[in-house]
C-alpha positions in Angstrom: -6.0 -10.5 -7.4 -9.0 -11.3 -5.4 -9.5 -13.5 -2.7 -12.5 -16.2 -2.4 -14.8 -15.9 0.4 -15.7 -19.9 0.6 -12.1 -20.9 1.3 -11.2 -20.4 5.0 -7.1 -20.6 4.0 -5.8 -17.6 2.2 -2.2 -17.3 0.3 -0.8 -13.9 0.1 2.1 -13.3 -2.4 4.3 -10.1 -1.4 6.4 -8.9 -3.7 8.6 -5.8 -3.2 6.9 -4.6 -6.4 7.8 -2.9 -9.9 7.0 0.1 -11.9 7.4 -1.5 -15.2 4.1 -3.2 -16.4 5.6 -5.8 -19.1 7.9 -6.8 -16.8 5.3 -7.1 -13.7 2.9 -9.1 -17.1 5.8 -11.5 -17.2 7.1 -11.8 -14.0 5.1 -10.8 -10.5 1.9 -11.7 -12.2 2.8 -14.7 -13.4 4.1 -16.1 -9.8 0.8 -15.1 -8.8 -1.1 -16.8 -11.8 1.4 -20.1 -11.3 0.1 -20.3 -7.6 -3.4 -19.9 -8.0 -3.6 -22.8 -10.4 -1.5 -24.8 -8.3 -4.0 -24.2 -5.5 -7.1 -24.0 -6.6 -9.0 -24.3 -3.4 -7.2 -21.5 -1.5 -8.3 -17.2 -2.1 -5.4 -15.6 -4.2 -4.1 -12.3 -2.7 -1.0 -10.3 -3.1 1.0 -7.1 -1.4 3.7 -5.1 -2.6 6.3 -3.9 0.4 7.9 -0.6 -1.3 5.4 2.1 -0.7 7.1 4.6 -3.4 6.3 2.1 -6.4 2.8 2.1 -5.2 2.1 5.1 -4.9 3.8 5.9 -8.2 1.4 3.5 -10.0 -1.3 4.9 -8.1 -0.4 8.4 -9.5 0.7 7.3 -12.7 -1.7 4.5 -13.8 -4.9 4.3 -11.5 -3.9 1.2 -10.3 -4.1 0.0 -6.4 -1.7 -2.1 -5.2 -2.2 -3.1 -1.6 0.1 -2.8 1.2 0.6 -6.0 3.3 -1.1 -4.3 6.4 -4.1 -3.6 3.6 -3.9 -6.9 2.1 -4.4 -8.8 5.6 -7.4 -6.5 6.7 -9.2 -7.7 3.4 -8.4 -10.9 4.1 -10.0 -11.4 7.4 -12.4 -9.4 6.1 -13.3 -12.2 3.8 -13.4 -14.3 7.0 -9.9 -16.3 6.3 -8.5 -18.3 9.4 -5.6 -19.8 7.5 -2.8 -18.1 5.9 0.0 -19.0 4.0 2.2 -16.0 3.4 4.9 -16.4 0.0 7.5 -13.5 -1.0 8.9 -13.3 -4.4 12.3 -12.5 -2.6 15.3 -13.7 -3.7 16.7 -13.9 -0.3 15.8 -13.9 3.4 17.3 -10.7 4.1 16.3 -6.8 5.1 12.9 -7.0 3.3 11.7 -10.3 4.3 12.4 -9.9 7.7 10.3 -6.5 8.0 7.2 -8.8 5.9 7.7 -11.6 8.2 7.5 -8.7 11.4 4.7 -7.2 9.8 2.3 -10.3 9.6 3.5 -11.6 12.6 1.4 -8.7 14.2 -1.7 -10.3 13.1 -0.5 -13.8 14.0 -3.5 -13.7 17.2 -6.5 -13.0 14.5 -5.7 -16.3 12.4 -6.0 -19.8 13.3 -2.7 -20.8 11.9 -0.2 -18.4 9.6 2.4 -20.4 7.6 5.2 -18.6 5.6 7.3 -19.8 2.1 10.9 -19.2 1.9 12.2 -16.8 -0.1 13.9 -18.2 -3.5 17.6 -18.8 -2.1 17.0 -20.4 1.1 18.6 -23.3 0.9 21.6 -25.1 -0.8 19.2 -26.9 -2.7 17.5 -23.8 -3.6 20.7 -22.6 -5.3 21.2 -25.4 -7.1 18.1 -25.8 -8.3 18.2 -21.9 -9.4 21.0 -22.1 -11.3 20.3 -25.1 -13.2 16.8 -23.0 -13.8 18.8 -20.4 -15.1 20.9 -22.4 -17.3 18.1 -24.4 -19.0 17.1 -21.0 -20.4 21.2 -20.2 -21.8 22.2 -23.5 -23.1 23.3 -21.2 -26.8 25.9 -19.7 -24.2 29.3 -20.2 -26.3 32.3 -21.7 -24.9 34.6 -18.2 -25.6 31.1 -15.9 -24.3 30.8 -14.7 -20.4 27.8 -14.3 -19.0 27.0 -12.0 -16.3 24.0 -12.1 -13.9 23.5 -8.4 -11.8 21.9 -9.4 -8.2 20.8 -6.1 -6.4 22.8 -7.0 -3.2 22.4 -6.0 0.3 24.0 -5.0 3.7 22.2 -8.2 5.5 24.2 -10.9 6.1 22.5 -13.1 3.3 24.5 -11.1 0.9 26.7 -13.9 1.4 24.7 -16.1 -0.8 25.6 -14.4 -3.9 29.2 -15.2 -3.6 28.0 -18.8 -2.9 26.3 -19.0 -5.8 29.2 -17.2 -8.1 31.3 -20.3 -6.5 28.6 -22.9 -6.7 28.5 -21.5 -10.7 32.0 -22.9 -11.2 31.3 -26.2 -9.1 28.4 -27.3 -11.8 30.7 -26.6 -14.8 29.7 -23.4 -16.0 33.3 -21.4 -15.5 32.1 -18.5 -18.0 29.0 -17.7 -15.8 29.2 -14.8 -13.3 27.4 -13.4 -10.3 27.6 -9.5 -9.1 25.8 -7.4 -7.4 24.9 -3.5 -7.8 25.4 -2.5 -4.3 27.4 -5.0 -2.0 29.6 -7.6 -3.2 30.6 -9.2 -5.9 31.0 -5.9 -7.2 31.4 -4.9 -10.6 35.4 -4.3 -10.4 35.4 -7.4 -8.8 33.6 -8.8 -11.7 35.7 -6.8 -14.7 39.0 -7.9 -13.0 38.1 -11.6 -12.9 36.5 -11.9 -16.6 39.1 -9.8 -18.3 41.7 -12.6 -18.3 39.3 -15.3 -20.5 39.3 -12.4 -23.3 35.3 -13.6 -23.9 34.2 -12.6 -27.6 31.0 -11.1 -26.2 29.8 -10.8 -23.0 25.8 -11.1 -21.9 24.5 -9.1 -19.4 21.5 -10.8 -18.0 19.4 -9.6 -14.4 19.4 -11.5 -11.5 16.2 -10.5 -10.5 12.6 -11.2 -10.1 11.9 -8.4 -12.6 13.7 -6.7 -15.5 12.7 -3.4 -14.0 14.6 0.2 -13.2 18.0 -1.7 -12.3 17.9 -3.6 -15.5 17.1 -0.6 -17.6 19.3 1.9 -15.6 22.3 -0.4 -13.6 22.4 -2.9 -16.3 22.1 -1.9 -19.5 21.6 2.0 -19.4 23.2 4.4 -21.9 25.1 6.6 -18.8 29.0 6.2 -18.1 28.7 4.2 -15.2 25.8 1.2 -15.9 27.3 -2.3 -16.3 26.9 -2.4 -20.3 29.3 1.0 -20.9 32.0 -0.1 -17.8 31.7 -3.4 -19.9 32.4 -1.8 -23.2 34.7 0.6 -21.7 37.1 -2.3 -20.7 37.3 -3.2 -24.1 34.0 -6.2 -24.4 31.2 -6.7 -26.8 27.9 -6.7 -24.9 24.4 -7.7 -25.2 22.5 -7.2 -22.6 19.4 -9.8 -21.8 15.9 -8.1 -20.5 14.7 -11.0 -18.9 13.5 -11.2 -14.7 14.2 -14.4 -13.2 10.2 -14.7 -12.7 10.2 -15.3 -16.4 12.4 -18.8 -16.3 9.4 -21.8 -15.8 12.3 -23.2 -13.6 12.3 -20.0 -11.0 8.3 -20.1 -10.5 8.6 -23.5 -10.1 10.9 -23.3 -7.3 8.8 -20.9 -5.3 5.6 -23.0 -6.3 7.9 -26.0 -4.0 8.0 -23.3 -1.2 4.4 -22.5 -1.4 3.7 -25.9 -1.2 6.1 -26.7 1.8 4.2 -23.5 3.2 1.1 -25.6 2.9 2.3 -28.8 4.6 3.5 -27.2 7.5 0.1 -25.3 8.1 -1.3 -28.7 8.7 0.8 -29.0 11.5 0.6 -25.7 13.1 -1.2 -24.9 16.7 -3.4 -21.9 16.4 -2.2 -18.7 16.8 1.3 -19.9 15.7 3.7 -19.2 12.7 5.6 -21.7 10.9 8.3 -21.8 8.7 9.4 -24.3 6.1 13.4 -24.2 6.1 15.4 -24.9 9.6 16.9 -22.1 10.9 20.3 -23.7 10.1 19.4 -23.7 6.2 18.4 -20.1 6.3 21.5 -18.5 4.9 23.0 -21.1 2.2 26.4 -19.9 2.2 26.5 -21.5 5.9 26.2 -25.4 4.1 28.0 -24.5 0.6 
């Protein structure tokens, strides 16, 4: 996606990136689509942060995606001052903190650099995520479990998937469940607490931006240890649900609410300065939960 050379602000949407095209059509894209018409007067340009899915679709399908570090030189290129930087993460953790440290370095060549939070930044975010979510399963049965996989991570902000498996039973959905592939709530964790409400079926659904590899290999691949055959092998009928958050209207909503808080607080920062929407005491949700 292309910038605009008239505009002097510039928002960048990084995304860690995905190898799976109809999942990027529905999902990354998308984001990026939702923000450009919601600000029409700024230059649209986007990054990926994991250098082996570039350079896999570089190989595989012709197609260049640009690194941050590539994505900023174009844009002062294009002779932007202003830049509001938005991630498609899910949480402020390992990844955002390296994107945040990586534009930071280029803080002196822009007037003023603003950044979005991540999806889960705040208590509100969560709520507002999960109602997003269930909007989109209201046929969810009252004798069915569903089961949302998060990726998980070592970073502290792990914690917020716990919070939100807890913050799940708070808003009156008891059969809904967060896990994660590598940290916690694990899987046992997960098998141990659904097995006692005997559901009839059990929906396996991602908990994240895309519906890429860990969908199609953690979640619902055909091998002994993906979630669907640990599922099954605990005795549960399963149906798994290929569908990346980035596809719920509700989900790009929310980050279209962060690019937007981005935007306000650009207005009101000193040049050569970064800003950031949340307070530093909202940044890890589990903290106000």
């Amino acid at each position: 996606m292309e910038g605009q050379a008239k505009t002097k602000t510039a928002i960048l949407v990084v995304s860690f990136g995905t190898s799976f095209p109809e999942t990027r059509a529905k999902t990354i894209d998308q984001i990026e689509a939702d923000i450009a018409v919601a600000f029409p007067g700024c230059g649209i340009y986007h990054a990926w942060t994991s250098q082996v899915i570039i350079g896999k679709l570089l190989k595989r399908d012709g197609i260049k995606i640009p690194t941050i570090e590539e994505a900023i030189e174009q844009i002062l290129s294009d002779g932007i001052t202003r830049l509001i930087v938005q991630p498609t993460h899910l949480l402020s953790g390992i990844e955002n903190d390296q994107m945040r440290d990586t534009v930071n370095r280029y803080a002196s060549d822009f007037a003023s650099i603003s950044f979005g939070d991540p999806l889960l930044t705040t208590t509100e975010d969560c709520r507002q995520a999960i109602q997003a979510i269930m909007k989109e399963f209201t046929h969810l049965q009252a004798d069915e479990a569903l089961v949302l996989m998060g990726h998980g991570t070592i970073h502290q902000a792990n914690s917020v998937y716990g919070t939100l498996d807890r913050l799940l039973k708070d808003l009156g959905y008891p059969n809904v469940f967060l896990g994660t592939v590598e940290a916690s709530p694990s899987l046992d964790t997960l098998i141990k607490k659904i097995s006692p409400l005997h559901p009839k079926k059990v929906l396996l659904a991602p908990f994240l931006v895309v519906a890429g590899d860990h969908a199609t290999h953690d979640m619902s691949g055909e091998h002994e240890n993906s979630w669907r055959s640990r599922f099954e092998a605990a005795g549960f009928t399963v149906a798994c649900i290929m569908k990346g958050l980035g596809e719920y209207p509700g989900i790009r909503k929310l980050y279209l609410e962060h690019a937007k808080a981005a935007e306000q607080n650009l207005q009101k920062s000193n040049p050569g300065h970064t800003r950031e929407p949340a307070r530093e005491a909202d940044r890890y949700p589990h903290q106000a939960c």
